[in-house]
MIFIVO-7869 format. One record per residue: residue in three letters; x, z, y of N, C-alpha, C in turn. Coordinates in steps of 0.1 Angstrom, whole numbers, plus 5000, padded with zeros to 4 digits. Layout:
// residues N
alaXZYXZYXZY...
This chain:
// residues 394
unk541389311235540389421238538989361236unk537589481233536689421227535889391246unk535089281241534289241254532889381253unk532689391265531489481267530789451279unk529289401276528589301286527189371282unk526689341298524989401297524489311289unk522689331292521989291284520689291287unk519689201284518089201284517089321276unk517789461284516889541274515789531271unk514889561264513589571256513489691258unk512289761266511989891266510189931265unk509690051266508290091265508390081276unk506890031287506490081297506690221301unk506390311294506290451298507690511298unk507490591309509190681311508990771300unk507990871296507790961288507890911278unk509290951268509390861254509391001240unk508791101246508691221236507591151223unk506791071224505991071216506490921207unk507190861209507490741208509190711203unk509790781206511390741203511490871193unk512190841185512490921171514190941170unk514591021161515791011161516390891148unk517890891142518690821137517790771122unk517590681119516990661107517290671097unk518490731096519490811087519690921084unk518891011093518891181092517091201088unk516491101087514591101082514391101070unk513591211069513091211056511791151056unk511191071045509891051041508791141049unk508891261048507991341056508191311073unk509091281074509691321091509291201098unk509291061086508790961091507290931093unk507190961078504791051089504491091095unk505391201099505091311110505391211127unk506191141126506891061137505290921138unk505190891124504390751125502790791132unk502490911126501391011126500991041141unk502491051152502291141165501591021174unk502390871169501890811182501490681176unk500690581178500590421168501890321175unk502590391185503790291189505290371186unk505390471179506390551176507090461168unk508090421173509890351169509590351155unk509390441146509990451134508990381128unk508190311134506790221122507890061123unk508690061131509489941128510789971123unk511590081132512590141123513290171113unk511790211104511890291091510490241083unk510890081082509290011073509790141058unk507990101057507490221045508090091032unk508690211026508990141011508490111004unk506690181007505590150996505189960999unk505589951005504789791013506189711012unk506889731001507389640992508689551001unk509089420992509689340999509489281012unk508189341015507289251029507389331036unk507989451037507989551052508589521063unk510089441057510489401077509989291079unk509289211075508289101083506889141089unk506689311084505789371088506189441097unk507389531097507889531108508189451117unk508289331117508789261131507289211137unk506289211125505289191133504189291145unk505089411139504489541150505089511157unk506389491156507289451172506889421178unk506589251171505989151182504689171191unk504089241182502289301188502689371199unk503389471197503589541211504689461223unk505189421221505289291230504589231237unk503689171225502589051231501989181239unk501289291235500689371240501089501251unk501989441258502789501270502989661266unk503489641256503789821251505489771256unk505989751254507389731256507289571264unk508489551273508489511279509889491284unk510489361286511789291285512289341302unk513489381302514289361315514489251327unk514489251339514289091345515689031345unk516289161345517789071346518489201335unk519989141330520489221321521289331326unk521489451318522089571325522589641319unk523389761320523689871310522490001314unk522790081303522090211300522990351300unk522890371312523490521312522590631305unk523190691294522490771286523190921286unk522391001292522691131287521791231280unk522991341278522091421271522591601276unk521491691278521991811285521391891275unk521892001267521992101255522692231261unk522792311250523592421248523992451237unk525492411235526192421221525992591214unk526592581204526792701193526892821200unk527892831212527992941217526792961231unk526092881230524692881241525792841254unk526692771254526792701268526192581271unk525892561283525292441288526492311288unk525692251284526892091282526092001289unk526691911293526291771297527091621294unk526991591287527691481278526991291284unk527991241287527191071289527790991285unk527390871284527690721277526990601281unk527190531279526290411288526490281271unk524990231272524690141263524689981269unk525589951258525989811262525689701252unk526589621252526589501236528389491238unk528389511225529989541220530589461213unk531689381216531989261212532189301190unk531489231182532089251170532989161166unk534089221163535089171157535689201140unk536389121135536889121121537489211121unk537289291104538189361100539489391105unk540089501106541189481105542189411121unk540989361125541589221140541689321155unk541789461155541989541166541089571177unk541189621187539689591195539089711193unk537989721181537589811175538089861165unk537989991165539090051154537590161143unk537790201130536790241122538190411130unk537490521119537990611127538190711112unk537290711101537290761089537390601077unk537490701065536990551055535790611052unk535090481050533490461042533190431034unk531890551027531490521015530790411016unk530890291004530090171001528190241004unk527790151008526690161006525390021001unk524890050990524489920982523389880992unk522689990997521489901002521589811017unk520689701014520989601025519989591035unk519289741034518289771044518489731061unk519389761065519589731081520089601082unk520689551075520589361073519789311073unk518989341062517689281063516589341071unk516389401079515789481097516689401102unk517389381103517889291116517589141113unk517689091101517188971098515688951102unk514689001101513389001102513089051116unk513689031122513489101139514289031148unk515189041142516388941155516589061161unk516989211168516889301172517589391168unk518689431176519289581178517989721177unk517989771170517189891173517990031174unk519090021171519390151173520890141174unk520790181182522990191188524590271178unk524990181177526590221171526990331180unk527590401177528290501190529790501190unk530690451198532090431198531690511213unk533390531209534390631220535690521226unk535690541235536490461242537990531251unk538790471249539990511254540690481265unk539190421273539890391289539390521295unk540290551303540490641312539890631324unk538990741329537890701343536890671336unk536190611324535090561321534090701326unk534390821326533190931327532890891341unk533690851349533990891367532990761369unk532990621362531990531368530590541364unk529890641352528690681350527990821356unk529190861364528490991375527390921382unk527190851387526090821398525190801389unk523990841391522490831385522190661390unk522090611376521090471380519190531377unk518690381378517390421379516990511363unk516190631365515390691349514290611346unk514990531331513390471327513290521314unk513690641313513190691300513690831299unk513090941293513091061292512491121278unk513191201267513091271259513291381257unk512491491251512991611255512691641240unk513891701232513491741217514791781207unk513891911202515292021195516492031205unk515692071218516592151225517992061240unk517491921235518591831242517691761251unk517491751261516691681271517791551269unk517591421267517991301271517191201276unk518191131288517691081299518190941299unk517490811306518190711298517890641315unk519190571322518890501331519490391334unk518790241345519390131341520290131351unk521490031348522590051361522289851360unk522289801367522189621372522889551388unk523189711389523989641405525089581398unk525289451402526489381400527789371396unk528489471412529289541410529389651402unk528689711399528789811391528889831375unk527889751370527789681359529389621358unk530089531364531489461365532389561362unk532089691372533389811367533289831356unk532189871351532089941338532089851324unk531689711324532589641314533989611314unk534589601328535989621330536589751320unk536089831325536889951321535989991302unk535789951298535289921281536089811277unk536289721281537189571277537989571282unk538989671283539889721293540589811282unk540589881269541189951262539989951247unk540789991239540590001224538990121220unk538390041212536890161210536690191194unk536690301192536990371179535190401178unk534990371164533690401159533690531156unk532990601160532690721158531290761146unk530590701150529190691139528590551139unk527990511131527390401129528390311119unk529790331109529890241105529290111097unk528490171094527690091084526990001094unk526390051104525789941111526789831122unk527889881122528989761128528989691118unk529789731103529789621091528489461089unk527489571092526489511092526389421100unk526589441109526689301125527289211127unk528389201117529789181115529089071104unk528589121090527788991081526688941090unk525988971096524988891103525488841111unk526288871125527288761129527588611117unk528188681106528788531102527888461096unk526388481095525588471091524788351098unk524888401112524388321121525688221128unk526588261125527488101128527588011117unk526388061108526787981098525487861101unk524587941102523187901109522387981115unk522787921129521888001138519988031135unk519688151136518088151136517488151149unk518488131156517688141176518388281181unk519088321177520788421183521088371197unk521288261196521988211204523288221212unk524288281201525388371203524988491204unk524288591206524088741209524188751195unk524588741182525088811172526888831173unk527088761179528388801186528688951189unk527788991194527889151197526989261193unk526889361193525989421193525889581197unk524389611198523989721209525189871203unk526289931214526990031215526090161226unk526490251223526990371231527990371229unk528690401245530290411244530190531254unk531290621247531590781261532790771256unk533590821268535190831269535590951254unk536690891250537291031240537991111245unk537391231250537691341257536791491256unk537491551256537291721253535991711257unk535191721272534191731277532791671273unk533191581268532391401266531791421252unk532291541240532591571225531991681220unk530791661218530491771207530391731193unk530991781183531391721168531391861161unk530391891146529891971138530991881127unk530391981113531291931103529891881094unk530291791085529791751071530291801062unk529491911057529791991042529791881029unk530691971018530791901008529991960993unk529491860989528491900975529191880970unk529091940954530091860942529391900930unk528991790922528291780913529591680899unk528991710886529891680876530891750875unk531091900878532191940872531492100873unk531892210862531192340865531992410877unk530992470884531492510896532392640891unk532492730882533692800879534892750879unk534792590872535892560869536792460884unk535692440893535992400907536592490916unk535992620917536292710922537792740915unk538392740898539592780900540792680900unk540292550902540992460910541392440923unk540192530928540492480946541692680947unk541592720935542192840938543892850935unk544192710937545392680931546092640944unk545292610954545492560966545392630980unk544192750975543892800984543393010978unk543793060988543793230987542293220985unk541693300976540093320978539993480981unk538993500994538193660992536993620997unk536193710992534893720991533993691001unk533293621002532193671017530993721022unk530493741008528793781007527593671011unk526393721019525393591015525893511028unk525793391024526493321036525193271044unk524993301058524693241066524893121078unk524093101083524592991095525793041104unk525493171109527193231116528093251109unk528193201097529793211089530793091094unk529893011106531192911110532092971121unk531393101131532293141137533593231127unk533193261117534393321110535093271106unk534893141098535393041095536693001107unk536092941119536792951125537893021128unk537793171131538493271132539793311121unk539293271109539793271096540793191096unk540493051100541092931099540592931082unk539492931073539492951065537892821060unk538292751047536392721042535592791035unk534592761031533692911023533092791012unk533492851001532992800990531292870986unk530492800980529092830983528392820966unk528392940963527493000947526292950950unk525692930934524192940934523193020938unk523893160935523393230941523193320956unk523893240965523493250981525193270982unk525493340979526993410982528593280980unk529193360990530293270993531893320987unk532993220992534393300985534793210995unk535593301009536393201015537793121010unk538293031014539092911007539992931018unk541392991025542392971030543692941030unk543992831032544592701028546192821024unk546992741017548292791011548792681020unk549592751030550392611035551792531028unk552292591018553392561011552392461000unk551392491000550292380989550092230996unk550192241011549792071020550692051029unk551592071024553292021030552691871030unk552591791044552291661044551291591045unk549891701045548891651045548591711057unk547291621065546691641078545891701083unk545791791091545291891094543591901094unk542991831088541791771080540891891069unk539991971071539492011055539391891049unk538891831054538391731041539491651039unk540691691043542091571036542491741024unk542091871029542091971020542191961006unk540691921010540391930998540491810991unk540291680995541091600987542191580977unk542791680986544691660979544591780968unk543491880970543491980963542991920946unk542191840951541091770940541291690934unk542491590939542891460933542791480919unk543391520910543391530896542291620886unk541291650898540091690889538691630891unk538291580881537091520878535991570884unk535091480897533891530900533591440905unk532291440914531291390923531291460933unk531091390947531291460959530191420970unk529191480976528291410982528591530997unk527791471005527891521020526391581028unk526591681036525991741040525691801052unk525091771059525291861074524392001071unk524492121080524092221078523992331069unk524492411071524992581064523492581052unk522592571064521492601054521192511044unk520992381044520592271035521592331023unk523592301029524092311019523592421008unk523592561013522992661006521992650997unk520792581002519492540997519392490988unk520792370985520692220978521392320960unk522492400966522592480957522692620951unk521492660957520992790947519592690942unk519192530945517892480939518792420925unk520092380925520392360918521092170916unk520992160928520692000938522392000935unk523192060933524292070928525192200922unk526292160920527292280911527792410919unk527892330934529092400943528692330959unk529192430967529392360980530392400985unk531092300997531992361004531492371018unk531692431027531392431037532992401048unk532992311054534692271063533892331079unk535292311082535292351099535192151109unk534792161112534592051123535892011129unk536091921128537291831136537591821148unk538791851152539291891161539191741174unk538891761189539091621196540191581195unk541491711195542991681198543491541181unk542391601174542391521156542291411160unk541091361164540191241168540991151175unk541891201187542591131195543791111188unk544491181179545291111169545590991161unk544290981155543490891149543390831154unk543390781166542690621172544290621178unk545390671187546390671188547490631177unk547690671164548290621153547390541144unk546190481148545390411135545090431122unk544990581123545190631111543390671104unk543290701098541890701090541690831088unk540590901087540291041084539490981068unk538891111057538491111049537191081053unk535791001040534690991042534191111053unk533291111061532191211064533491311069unk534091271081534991381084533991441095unk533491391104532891411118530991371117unk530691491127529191471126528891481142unk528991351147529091411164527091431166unk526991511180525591561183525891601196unk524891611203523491531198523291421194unk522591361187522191241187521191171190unk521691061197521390961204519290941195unk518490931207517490891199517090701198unk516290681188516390561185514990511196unk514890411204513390371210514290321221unk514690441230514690391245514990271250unk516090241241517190081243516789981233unk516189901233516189801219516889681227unk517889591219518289511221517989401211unk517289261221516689181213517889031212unk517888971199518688851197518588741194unk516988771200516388611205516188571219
């Protein structure tokens, strides 16, 4: 089982982190990062998300804004080490009120394959060695892996409020970030994480990542001093309550979308749907059906032939794989009805598919049989913002 131990957070003086903490560095666009760099001169994303224009030298530029605001009491180290109970309070799709938590730790990384932590989908390669080299030039966790954990009671020991040292309020999710350092308490709650198996839910790329810099620094330490051993988690139990998870739409580019559409029609019943909007997922749902997505705004829903996936898992996206296997394309991913729509009537591709979101009862499958879902099966949310927690590895 993986070890899961506090830590010397690195945090802003200020409880109010609306102007300063940004979201995932992965969902930012070039614009979003101006707009974020633009609001405050200490906003996360000027170390985050170094500007590409400033070449090979940005994360030595970044580490040196780090450092400044360090030296310059903008952030400010923990006196003793702790966890971070994080939550976040929303109102899902159907406008119900949720309240979802997890507590931020340092999570033992372990080898491929060697149990402990389990991946949860397969992953697409990714060439750039951007978050390697940010963590090389900083020594520094900045932004948390998110695993789901399979011990039981984990929600019951983050009910009590520790101290709020941080507060965000943005697109609709108020999250609240507080330290827990009692002793005892801190003890239960690595018990009960190192205590059963933690499935990555988002972040694979940045476990992989921790995983080469780990062997990186047992090869030669840069002043780690063992803390690349682990690195900064959100962990919330895998459970119905604990789970809000959207879908990742599918692009497809290199094949003509006529000729896509009468392949996926070999697999699946098509009728019509007209202009497709953002509430075509409740129908979807209702349907049990996906919506294939024209250039021109309009959709054809896709309802599975079950004599067509005798054997295959209850997955759109294992759907359409098995549907696809023998025809030639390119497949890229998407969150959002609209983007997808957007990306093709601009012409950004041939076709879209739009899937239904993955089931928790799916999820808990998967980490129970070790089985793997397709790339980009799960889009969990809210998400976690990046600032409140930095974890340093010097």
């Amino acid at each position: 089982m993986p070890r899961f131990e506090p830590f010397t957070a690195l945090r802003y003086t200020t409880t109010d982190l609306n102007a300063v903490a940004a979201p995932p560095y992965d969902v930012l666009s070039e614009s979003d990062r101006e707009e974020l760099a633009n609001r405050h001169p200490n906003n996360i994303v000027r170390v985050d998300v170094p500007r590409e224009a400033d070449g090979p030298g940005r994360y030595d530029a970044a580490n040196d804004v780090l450092r400044g605001w360090v030296a310059d009491g903008v952030l400010v180290r923990d006196p003793r080490p702790s966890f971070s109970i994080y939550r976040m309070s929303f109102r899902d799709e159907s406008g119900r009120p949720r309240t979802t938590v997890g507590v931020i730790g340092a999570l033992e990384v372990v080898d491929e394959g060697a149990g402990g932590v389990l991946p949860h989908e397969r992953t697409t390669p990714k060439a750039k060695t951007d978050r390697l080299d940010l963590t090389r030039a900083t020594l520094t966790n900045l932004s948390p892996v998110w695993g789901l954990s399979l011990a039981r009671g984990l929600t019951d020991l983050l009910t009590e409020p520790g101290e709020v040292v941080g507060v965000v309020e943005a697109e609709g999710v108020v999250h609240t970030v507080e330290r827990v350092d009692d002793p005892a308490r801190v003890a239960a709650i690595a018990a009960a994480v190192g205590g059963a198996d933690v499935v990555i839910a988002d972040g694979h790329h940045r476990y992989a990542i921790s995983r080469t810099f780990r062997d990186e620094q047992r090869a030669a330490d840069t002043g780690t001093k063992g803390s690349a051993e682990l690195t900064m988690t959100y962990i919330g139990e895998l459970i119905e309550e604990q789970l809000s998870v959207d879908a990742i739409h599918r692009l497809y580019t290199g094949i003509d979308a006529d000729a896509l559409l009468t392949a996926l029609g070999d697999f699946f019943e098509l009728a019509p749907v007209g202009t497709v909007e953002a509430s075509i997922t409740h129908e979807m749902r209702d349907r049990g059906a996906l919506v294939f997505v024209h250039a021109d705004g309009t959709g054809t829903y896709l309802t599975p032939k079950a004599d067509r996936f005798a054997g295959v898992r209850d997955l759109d996206g294992a759907r359409l794989e098995h549907a696809l296997a023998d025809v030639a394309h390119e497949v890229t991913y998407q969150h959002g009805v609209g983007l997808v729509r957007d990306i093709v009537s601009s012409g950004g591709a041939a076709a879209g598919v739009l899937i239904r979101p993955v089931t928790v009862r799916e999820i808990q499958r998967t980490a129970d049989e070790g089985l793997l879902m397709p790339p980009k099966s799960t889009f969990f949310t809210p998400k976690l913002r990046t600032g409140p927690v930095i974890r340093p590895l010097d």
